[in-house]
N, C-alpha and C positions, 0 to 999 in steps of 0.2 A: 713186215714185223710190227708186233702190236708194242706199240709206247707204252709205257708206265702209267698209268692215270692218275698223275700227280702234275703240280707245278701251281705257280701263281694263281689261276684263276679258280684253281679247288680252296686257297684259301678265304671264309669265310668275314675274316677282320680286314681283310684289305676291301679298300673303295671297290665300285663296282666298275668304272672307266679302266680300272687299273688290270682288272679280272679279265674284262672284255679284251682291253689290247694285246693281252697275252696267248689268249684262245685264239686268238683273229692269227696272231702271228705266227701262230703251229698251224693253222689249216692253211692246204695248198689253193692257190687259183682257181680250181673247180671247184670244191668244197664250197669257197665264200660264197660263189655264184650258187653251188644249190640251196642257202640258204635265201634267195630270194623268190623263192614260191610257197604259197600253202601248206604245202607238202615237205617239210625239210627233212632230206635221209638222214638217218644217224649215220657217225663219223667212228666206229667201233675202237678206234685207234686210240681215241682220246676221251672216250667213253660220254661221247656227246650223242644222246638219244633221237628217237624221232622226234617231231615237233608239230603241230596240225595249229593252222589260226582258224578261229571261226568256231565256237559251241555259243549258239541262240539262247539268250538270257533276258529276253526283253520283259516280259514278266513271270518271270521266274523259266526254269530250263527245259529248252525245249527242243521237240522232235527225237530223244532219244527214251521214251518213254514213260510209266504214271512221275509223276512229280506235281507236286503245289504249284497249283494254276491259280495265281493271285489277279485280282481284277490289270483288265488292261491300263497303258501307264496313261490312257487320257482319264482313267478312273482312278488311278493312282496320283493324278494331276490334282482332280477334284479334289481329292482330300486337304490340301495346302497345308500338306503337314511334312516337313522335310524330314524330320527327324523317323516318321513312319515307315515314306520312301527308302529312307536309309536302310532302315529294319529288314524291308520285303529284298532291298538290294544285297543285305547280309546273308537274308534267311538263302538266297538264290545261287550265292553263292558254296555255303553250306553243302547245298544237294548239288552243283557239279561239280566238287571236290569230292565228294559221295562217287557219285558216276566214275568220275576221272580215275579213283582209286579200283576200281573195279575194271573198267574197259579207256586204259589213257588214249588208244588211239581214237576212241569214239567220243569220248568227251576230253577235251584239250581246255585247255586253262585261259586262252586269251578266248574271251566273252565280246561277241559282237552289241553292244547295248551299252548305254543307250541310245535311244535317237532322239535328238536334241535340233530337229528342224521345228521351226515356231509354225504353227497351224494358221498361216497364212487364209486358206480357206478352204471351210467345210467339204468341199469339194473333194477332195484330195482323195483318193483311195485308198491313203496308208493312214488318213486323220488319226487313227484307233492308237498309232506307235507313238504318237508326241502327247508333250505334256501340255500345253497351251498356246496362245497366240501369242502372247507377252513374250518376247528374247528374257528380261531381265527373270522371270517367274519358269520357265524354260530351262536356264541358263543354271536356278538353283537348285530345282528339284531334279534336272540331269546330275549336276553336281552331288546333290546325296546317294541318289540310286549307284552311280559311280563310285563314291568312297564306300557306301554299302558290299558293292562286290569286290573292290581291291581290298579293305578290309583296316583296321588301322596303319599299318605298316610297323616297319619300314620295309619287312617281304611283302610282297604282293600276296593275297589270297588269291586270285584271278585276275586276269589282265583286261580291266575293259576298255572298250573302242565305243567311241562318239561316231553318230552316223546321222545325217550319211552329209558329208561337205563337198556342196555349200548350195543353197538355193533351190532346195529339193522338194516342192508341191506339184509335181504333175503324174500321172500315170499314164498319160496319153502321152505316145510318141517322145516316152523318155530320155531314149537315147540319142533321140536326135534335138530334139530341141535346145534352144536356149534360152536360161533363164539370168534376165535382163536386169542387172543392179546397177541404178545408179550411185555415186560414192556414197551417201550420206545412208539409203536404204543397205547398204554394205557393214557399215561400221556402226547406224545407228539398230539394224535390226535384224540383221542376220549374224553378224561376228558375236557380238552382245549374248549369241544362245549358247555357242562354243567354247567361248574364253573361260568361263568359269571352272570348269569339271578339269582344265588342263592346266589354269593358273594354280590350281591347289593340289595338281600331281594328282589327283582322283582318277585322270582318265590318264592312261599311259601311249594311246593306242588311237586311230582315227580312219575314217574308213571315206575316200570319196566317192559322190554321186553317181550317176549315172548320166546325168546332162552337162550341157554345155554351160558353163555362167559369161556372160558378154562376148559369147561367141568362142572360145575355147571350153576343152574338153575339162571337167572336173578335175580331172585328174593329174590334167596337166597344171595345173593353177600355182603359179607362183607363189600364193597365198598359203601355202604349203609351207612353204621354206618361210617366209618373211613375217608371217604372223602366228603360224601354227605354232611351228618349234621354236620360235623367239619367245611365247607366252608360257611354254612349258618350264617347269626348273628342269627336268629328268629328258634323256633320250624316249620320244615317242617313235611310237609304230605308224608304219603310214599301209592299211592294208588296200589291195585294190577292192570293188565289190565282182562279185561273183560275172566272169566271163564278158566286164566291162573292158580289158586293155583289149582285149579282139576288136573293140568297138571302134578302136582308136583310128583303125587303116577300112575297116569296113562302113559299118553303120551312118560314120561322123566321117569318114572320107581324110580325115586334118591330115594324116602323113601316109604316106607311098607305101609302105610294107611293114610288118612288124617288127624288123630290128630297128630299125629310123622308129619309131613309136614309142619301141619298148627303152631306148636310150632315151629320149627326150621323158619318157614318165620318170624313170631312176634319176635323171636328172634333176625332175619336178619336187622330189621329195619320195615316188611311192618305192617305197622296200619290199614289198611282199604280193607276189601275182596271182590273183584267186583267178585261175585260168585252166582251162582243159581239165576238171576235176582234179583226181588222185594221179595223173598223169604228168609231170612236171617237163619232160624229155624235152617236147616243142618248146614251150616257152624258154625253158634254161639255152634251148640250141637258137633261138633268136636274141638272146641276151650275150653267147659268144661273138654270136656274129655280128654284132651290133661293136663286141669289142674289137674284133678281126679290121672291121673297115673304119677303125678310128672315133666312132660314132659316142663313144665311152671308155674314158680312161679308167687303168685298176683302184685309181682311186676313188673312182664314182661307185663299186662294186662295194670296196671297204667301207664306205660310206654306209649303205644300206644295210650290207652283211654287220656292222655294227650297232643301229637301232635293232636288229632282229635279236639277237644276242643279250642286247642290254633289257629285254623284257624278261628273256629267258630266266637270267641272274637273280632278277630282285623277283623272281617266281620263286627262286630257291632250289632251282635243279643240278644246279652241283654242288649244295651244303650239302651238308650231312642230313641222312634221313630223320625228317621230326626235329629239324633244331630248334623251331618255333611251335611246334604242334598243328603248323598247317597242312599239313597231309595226314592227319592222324583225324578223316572222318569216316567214322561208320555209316553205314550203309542205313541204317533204323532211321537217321534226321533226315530221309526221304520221308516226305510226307507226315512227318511226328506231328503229334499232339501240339507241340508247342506252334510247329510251323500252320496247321490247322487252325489254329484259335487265330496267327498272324493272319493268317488268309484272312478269318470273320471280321476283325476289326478293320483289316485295309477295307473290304467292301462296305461295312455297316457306315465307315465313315467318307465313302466315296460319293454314296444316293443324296441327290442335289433333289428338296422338294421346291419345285418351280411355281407352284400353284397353289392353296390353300382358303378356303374359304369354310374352313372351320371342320369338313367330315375328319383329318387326322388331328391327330393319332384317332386308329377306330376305335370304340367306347367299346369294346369285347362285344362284339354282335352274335347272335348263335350260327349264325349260317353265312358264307361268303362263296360266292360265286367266282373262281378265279377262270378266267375267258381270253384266249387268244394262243397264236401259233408259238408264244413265247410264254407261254403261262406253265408247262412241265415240260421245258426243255432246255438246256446249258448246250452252248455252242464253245468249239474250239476254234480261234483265230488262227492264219499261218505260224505265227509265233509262237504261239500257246504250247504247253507243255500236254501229253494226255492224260486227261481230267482222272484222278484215284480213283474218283468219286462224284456224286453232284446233288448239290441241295438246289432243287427248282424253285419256283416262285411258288408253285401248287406246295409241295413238300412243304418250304419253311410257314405258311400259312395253315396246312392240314395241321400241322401238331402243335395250332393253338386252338382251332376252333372247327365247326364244324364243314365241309369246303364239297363243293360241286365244284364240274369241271368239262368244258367245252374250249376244242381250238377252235371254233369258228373259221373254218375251213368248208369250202363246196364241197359234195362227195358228188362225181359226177360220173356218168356212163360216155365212152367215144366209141361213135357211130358209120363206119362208112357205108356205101351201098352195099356192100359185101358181108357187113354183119358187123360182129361190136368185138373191140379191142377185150384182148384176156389177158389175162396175166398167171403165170404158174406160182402155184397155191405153196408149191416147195419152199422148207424155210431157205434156201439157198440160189431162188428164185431161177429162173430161164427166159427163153426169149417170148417177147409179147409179140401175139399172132391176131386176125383179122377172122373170125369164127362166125359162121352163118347160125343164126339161131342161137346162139349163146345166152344163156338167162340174165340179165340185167341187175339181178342184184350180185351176179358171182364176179361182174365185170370193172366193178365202180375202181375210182382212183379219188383218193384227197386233194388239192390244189392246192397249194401253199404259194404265194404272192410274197414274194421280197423286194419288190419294187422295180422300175425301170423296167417293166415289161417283163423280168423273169420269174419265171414261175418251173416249179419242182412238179413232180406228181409221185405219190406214192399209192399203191398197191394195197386196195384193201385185202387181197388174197392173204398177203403173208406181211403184209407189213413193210415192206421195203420197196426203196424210190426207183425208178426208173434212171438206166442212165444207154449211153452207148458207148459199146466196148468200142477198140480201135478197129473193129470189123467192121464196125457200122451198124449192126444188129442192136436192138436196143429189149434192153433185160430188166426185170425187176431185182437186184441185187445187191444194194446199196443201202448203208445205213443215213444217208443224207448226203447233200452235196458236202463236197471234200475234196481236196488233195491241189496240187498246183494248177493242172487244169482242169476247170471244175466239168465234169459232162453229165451232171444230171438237172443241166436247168434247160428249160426251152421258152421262145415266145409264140403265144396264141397270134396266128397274123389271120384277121377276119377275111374271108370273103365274101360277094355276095348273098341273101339268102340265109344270114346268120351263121354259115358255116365256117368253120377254121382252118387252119394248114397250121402245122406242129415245126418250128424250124429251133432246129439244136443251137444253142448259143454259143458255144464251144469252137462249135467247126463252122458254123452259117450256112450246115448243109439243112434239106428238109425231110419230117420224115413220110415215108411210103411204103408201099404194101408190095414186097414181089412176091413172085410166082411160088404160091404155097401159102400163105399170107402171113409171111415173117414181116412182121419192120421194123425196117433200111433203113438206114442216111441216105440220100441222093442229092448233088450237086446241081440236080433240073430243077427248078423253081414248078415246071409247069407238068410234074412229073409228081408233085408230090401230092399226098392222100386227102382229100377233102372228106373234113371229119363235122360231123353236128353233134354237138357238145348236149346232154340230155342231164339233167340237173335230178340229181335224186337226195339228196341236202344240202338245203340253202344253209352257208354255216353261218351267215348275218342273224336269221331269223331263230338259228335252235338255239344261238348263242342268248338269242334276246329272250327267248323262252325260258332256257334256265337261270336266266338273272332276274328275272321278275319271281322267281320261287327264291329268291336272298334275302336277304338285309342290305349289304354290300355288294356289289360287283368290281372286280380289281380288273380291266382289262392291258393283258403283256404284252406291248406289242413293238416292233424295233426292227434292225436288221439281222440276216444271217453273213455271221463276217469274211465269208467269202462268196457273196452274192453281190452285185450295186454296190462294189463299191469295198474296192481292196488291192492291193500289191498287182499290178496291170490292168487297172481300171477303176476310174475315176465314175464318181458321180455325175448326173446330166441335170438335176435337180436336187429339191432337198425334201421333196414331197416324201408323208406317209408313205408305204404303199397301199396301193386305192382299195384295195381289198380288206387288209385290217382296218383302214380310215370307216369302211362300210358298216364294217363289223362295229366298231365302237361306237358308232352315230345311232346304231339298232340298241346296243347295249343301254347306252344312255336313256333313249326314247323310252325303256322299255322299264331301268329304273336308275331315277335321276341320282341314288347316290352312287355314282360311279367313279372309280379312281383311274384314270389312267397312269401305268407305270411303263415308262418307255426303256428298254435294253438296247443299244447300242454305241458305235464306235464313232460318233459325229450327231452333230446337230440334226434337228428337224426341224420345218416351218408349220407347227404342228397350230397354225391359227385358231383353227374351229375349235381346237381342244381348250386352249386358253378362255377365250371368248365364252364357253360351255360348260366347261366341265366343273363340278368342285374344287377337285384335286387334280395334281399333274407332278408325276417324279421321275426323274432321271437319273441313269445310271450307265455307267458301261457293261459291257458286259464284266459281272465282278468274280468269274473262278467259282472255284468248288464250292465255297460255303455262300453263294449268293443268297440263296433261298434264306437263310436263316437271316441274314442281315438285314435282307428288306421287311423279313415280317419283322426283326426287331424294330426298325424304325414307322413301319406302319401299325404298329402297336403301341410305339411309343416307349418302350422299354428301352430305345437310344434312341438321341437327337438329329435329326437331319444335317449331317455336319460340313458334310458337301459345299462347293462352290463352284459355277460354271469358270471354267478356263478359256473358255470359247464365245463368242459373240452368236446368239440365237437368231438369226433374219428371219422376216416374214416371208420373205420368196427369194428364190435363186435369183431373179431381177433386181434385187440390189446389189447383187456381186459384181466386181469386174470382170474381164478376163481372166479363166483360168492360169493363164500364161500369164498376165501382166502382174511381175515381180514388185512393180514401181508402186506402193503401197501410199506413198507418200502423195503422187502426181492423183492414184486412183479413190484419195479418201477411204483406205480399206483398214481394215482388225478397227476393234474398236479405239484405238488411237486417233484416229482420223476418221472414222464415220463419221457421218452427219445426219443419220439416219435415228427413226425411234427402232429400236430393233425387238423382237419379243420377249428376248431375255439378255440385258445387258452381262456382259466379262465382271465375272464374279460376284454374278448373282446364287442367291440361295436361300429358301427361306427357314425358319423356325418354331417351333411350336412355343416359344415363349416371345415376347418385345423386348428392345433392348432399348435404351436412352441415351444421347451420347450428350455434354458439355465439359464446356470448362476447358478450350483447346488453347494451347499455350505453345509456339513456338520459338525454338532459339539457336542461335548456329554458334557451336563450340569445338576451336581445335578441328574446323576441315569438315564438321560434320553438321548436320540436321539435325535437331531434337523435336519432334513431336507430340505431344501429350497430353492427353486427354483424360476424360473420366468417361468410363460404362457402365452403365448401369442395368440390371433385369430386372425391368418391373414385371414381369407374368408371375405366373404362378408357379413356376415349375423350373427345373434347372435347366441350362441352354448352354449354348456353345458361337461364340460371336469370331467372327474374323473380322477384325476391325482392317480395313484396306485404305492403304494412304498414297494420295494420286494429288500429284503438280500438275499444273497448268501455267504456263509461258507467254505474258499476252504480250510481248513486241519480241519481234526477233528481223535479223536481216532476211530469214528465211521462214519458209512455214514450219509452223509449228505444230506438234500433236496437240489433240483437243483436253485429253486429259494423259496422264501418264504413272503409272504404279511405280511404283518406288519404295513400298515397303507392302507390310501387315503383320497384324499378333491374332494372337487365336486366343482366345478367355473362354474360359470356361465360370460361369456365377451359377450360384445359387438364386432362387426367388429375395430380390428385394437386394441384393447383392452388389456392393459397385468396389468397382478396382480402376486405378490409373493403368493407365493403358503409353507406353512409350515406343517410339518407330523412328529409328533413326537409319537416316542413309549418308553416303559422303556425297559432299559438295560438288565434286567433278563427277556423279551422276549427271547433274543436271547440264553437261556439257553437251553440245550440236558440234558435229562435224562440218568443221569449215573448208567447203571447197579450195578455197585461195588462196591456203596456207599446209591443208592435207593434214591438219591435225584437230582435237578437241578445241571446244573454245565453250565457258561459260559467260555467255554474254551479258553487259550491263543492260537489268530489265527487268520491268515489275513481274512478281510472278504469287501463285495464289497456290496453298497447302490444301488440302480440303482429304478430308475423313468421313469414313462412311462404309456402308455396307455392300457394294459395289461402283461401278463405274458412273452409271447413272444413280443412283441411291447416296447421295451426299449429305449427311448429317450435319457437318463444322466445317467453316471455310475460315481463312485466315491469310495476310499478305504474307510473305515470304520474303526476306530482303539481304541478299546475298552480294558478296563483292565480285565483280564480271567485268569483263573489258567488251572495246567496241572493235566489234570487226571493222578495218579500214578500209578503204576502194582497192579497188586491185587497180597498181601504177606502174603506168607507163617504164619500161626499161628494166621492170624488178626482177625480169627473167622469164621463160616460159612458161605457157600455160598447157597442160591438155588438155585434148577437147574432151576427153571424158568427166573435167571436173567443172563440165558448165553448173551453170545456173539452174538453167529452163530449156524446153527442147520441145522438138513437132516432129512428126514425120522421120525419127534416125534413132537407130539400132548400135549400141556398142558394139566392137569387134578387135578382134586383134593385130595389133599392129604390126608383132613378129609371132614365129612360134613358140618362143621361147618366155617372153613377157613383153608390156607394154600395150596401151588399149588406146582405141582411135575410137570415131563416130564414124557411122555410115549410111548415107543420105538412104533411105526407103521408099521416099515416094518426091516428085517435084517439089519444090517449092519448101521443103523440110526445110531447121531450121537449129542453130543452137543458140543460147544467151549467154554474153557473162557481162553480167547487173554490175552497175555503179565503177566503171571505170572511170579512172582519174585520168583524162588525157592530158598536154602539155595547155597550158594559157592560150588563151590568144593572141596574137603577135611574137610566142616564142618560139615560132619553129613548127614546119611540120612531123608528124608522126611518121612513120612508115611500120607494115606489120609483115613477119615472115611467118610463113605455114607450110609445113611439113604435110603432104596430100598425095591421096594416089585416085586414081578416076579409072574404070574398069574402059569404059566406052569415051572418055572425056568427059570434059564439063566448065561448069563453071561457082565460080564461088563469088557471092557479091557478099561487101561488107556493108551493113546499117547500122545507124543510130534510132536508139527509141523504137523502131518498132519494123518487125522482117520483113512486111508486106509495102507499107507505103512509106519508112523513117527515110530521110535523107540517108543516100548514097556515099558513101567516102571511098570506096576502091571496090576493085572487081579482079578476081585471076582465070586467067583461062587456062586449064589442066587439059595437057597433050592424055592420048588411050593407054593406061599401063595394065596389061590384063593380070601377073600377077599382083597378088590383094597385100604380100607383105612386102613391095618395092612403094615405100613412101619417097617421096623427093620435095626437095625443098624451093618454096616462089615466095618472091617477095613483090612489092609493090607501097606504092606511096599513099598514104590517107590524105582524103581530102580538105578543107578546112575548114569544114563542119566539125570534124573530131577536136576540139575543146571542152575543156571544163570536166562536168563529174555527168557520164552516162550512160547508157545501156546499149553496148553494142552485140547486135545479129551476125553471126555466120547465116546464108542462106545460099541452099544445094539446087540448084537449079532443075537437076533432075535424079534419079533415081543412081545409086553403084558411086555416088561420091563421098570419099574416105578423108577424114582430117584428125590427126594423131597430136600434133603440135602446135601452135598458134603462139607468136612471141611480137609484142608491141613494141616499139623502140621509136626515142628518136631519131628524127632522120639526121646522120652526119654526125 
């Protein structure tokens, strides 16, 4: 019998906790449970509809097709403009409420976006998704993009989700790895990027990683519960990512089967299973079972079934239709006029000019040479929405002046003994055959070089790239590399003799010629076709040809966003690729006014070019209206407004490990470099000078006050980001070398000055105190300093703030973790149960942990004695030092029986010896590798 579709939770004026526990109460036991997957069935009884999490919003909406393709949000980073961000976040939401109104099952309202991981390093595959390195610059402009798509409230326009938590820079071996926070790296720079967008209700919704963080699973993270939803005012969503809880029993091995898995996540905090697609059946029937064998009680189910609920509500899906006018969008605000000119302004003010020596803005030249594989072309990232439209680099510059145009690309013939690779001339391409006698110019392919060895080829027949279907036959029928797995890139692997072998990237098969002269894939290395590569244009040399016939040459050159370096693959380097590097070094030789403009989703170590070139401009890839934005700004008709968010290296050898999380220990982001790097964190230049004095600071009511004067002595009007970065010169602990803390943006006329104010609060400046697990602003001199970036410091000034001292850590005050040392060698966090609690785990011999300036008892009052909670896979042993792990005086030793399971800690004690006096620094040290210490508690003895 169908119920009435009336009662409490249809009313409008009642709170929304009040709506939710009423709904909860009318659905039976399965029902709560189906709303714990992706997929939630409508409930027809109660006129509770379908429900889908998950419509792609990261710059603007995507994958359900054309819509406003706004620059990527590391381009939307550069702008440092919050207020923009917010705009592109609004415009975005506009158009899938557009969609949603049209097709709700394929566009659904809670919006995965944004991703709010700090760009730890260049590296990263996904670099293109975040907004910068900085947590705190991170943290805001997630925060706008965010209240952009929720919308002002108090209904939600869309429901965004922060992604991906917590500790998320690797592509490599994702799922299984783990990414290693020590506490202070935890609280000082990765929580710092997420709190904001959830402390202001902006973000409703949370999505975790894919990896481990100190050895458990994302997903299972405590940090969920304890910090997540503690920081929110409002009931969040915890969704999982896409077919990571299967990871849980498989990949990551953590629990025995997926009911034990899928209990321990719902317990963790996650409410919603993005698992097994549109298919919900499995996951819901492990989620019973999990309650059948005790493993979850119904009120662990209510639990989730009511964050799922609570987004629903303040979506507005059981008011009345249009109570607010947020469902009332037409279809037209896809792609409008208005959202078009958003697009131009986000990109015109994304382009960071890095380099300058006077060629911009160009003087209106008659003739411009625009050159390279990115100079008439717009790329779509995984994310990206498809493009309406596209203003190129060639385009926005043709329709100022007059413009040639060369990719400087090889055109090249492949050769085997059998005759020469063809390609069918059909626009809808077929398969490439191995043809005796074949004419040589009907044969040629383009090369396109996107670095890291891979390389596309396209089809001079018809135009279109080369890929292999999943036959393994390979075809010319492709409009570019595309799609999740990309198969149209391969690497040139030489052999002897100059010749090559063609090996597909995709699958790591090779290709060959069978019987007929179709080609293959083949998994035989020593089976595949040995091709001589026959050069019929050099695209370095024709490229240098038609720029010596300019005025200007503009070379485009950058990545393609799913080549080196994207969602399942991580960068190896940060190199050009060698082919466009060739091309521009021709360019240049050939005529020195050259501009290099670089299009991509991450930094380059683009040295030669600096050291060389005139000019150097950077951008992301900036959407539809790119074209037109960079010729505004290379014309000058708008100002380079841009600023790097990212720290520029000169080689991948100053990075640490990809893996190593520990940013603080590795000297990594520009907070702790100690390096000159090519392009310091919030670099950008201007076509006018600015002047900074008269800095005056003052702490008022909990706050910093800043303030300056700036002035534009150029000629011409400008746009300054004034950036204001502390520096901490005594601390118990190490400190960052410099550290952002605010900025303003001014815009002046020639000759122009305006006070300039940047104020932060005072418990900014707080370090995470190991020994106490909380903030601490320490008593200690510290320096304000303003300026144009990181390294570019105009005004410095002391800083003198009220702070206390961290005391010793004393004897009897209660226990320590080992996870809240000091210092460490050789040892890995890990978990100490499945559920929470974090231990150290010895890595390698002779590892080691510290915790600095213990206050032991006097001398002559007694000895100490220490108890440790430990578990040892094989045995072991733990010695206790003073002053130093390798040679400090000895004060006790325990020896740990073999406990092969990892979460059976047990507890030993033993007596210190009578060295341990006064105020000093005592060593845990693991004698050898699988030894585990969770607790550590000092006491007097008796």
């Amino acid at each position: 019998m169908t119920e009435p579709v009336t009662g409490t939770y249809r009313d409008p004026e009642l709170p929304v906790a009040d709506r939710v526990e009423d709904l909860l109460r009318r659905l039976t036991p399965d029902e709560r449970i189906g709303l714990l997957h992706q997929h939630q069935a409508p409930v027809e009884r109660l006129g509770l509809g379908a429900f889908r999490t998950g419509t792609e919003a990261l710059h603007g909406l995507a994958w359900l097709g054309p819509a406003t393709v706004f620059p990527q949000a590391v381009g939307l980073g550069s702008t440092w403009d919050p207020a923009l961000v917010r705009a592109v976040g609004a415009a975005t939401a506009e158009e899938v409420l557009a969609y949603h109104r049209k097709d709700p099952a394929a566009a659904g309202r809670n919006v995965w976006a944004p991703v709010v991981n700090p760009l730890r390093d260049p590296r990263w595959g996904r670099n293109e998704e975040g907004y910068a390195e900085d947590p705190w610059l991170t943290g805001l402009l997630g925060a706008a993009y965010a209240r952009g798509l929720a919308g002002p409230g108090p209904r939600l326009r869309t429901a965004p989700t922060l992604k991906h938590f917590l500790a998320y820079n690797n592509e490599t071996d994702r799922c299984t790895t783990s990414s290693n926070l020590p506490p202070r790296v935890l609280h000082e720079y990765e929580l710092p990027a997420f709190l904001p967008a959830l402390r202001a209700g902006a973000a409703v919704a949370v999505m975790p990683s894919y990896n481990l963080v100190n050895g458990r699973p994302a997903h299972l993270s405590p940090l969920i519960a304890e910090v997540l939803r503690a920081a929110a005012p409002d009931d969040i969503l915890v969704v999982s990512d896409a077919f990571a809880p299967g990871n849980l029993t498989a990949l990551q091995g953590f629990h025995p089967d997926p009911p034990t898995a899928y209990a321990h996540a719902i317990k963790a905090g996650l409410d919603s299973f993005t698992q097994d697609a549109d298919r919900p059946e499995a996951t819901l029937g492990h989620i019973r079972e999990a309650l059948r064998r005790g493993l979850l009680a119904p009120g662990d189910i209510d639990a989730a079934a009511r964050h799922a609920l609570s987004i629903r509500f303040r979506l507005g899906e059981f008011d009345p239709e249009d109570a607010d006018g947020s469902r009332a969008q037409d279809g037209d605000v896809v792609n409008s006029p208005a959202h078009q000119a958003l697009a131009r302004t986000a990109a015109t003010r994304s382009i960071v000019l890095l380099k300058n020596d006077g060629l911009l803005p160009l003087a209106r030249p008659r003739r411009v040479a625009v050159i390279g594989q990115l100079g008439d072309a717009l790329m779509e990232d995984w994310y990206s929405g498809t493009l309406p439209y596209s203003v190129t680099a060639r385009d926005g510059i043709a329709a100022r002046v007059e413009t040639v145009f060369h990719e400087g690309v090889d055109r090249v013939v492949l050769r085997t003994g059998s005759g020469r690779v063809t390609a069918d001339a059909d626009p809808a391409g077929g398969p490439l055959r191995v043809v005796a006698g074949a004419d040589r110019d009907s044969c040629a392919f383009d090369v396109f070089d996107w670095g890291g060895g891979a390389k596309a080829l396209r089809a001079a027949a018809n135009g279109r790239y080369l890929s292999a279907g999943e036959d393994g036959v390979l075809v010319n029928d492709q409009p570019g590399p595309a799609g999740w797995e990309v198969r149209q890139t391969f690497r040139f692997q030489e052999r002897p003799g100059g010749a090559v072998v063609l090996r597909h990237i995709a699958t790591g098969q090779y290709v060959t010629a069978a019987p007929g002269g179709t080609l293959v894939l083949t998994g035989d290395a020593d089976a595949a076709a040995v091709l001589t590569v026959e050069t019929l244009t050099d695209g370095a040399r024709a490229a240098a040809a038609l720029a010596a016939t300019a005025e200007v040459a503009v070379v485009v050159a950058g990545d393609h966003p799913l080549v080196n370096g994207r969602e399942t693959e991580d960068r190896a380097d940060l190199d050009l690729p060698a082919a466009q590097e060739r091309v521009l070094r021709a360019v240049h030789a050939a005529n020195p006014k050259t501009v290099l403009v670089l299009s991509s989703g991450y930094p380059f170590s683009a040295t030669w070019a600096d050291e060389t070139l005139p000019a150097v401009v950077w951008s992301a890839h900036g959407g539809q209206e790119y074209g037109n934005a960079l010729a505004d700004v290379l014309f000058g008709d708008a100002e380079p407004a841009g600023r790097l968010t990212q720290t520029w290296y000169r080689s991948a050898a100053e990075l640490p490990d990809l893996f190593d999380y520990d940013i603080i220990a590795s000297d990594a982001t520009y907070l702790y470099y100690r390096g000159n790097p090519l392009y310091p964190f919030g670099h950008g230049l201007s076509y006018t000078d600015f002047d900074y004095s008269g800095l005056q600071v003052a702490v008022v009511g909990g706050r910093v006050l800043a303030r300056a004067v700036v002035t534009n002595t150029g000629d011409r009007p400008g746009s300054e980001v004034v950036q204001c970065y502390t520096q901490q010169r005594r601390s118990r602990v190490k400190q960052p070398l410099r550290q952002l803390r605010g900025f303003a943006r001014v815009e002046l006329a020639p000759g122009e000055s305006r006070t300039v104010t940047i104020a932060f609060d005072l418990a900014d400046l707080a370090v995470w105190d190991v020994t106490r697990n909380r903030f601490v602003v320490e008593d200690a001199p510290r320096k304000i300093q303003l300026g144009r970036s990181a390294k570019d410091i105009r005004l410095r000034a002391p800083l003198d703030v009220p702070g206390e001292t961290i005391p010793p850590r004393s004897i009897g005050a209660g226990p320590w973790s080992a996870a809240d040392h000091d210092d460490y060698h050789g040892v890995t966090p890990c978990p100490a149960a499945p559920e929470r609690g974090e231990a150290v785990r010895s890595a390698e011999a002779d590892s080691w942990i510290a915790f600095r300036d213990v206050a032991f008892p006097p001398a002559g009052s007694g000895p100490a004695a220490v108890r440790v909670s430990a578990n040892a896979a094989s045995g072991g042993t733990l010695s206790l030092r003073l002053d130093d792990p390798l040679d400090g005086p000895l004060v006790g030793a325990l020896a740990l029986p073999p406990e092969p399971d990892r979460f059976a800690f047990a507890e030993y004690g033993c007596p210190l010896g009578e060295a341990a006096t006064g105020r000093r620094d005592l060593f845990v040290v693991f004698d050898q590798p699988g030894v585990a210490v969770a607790i550590l508690e000092a006491v007097p003895s008796g």
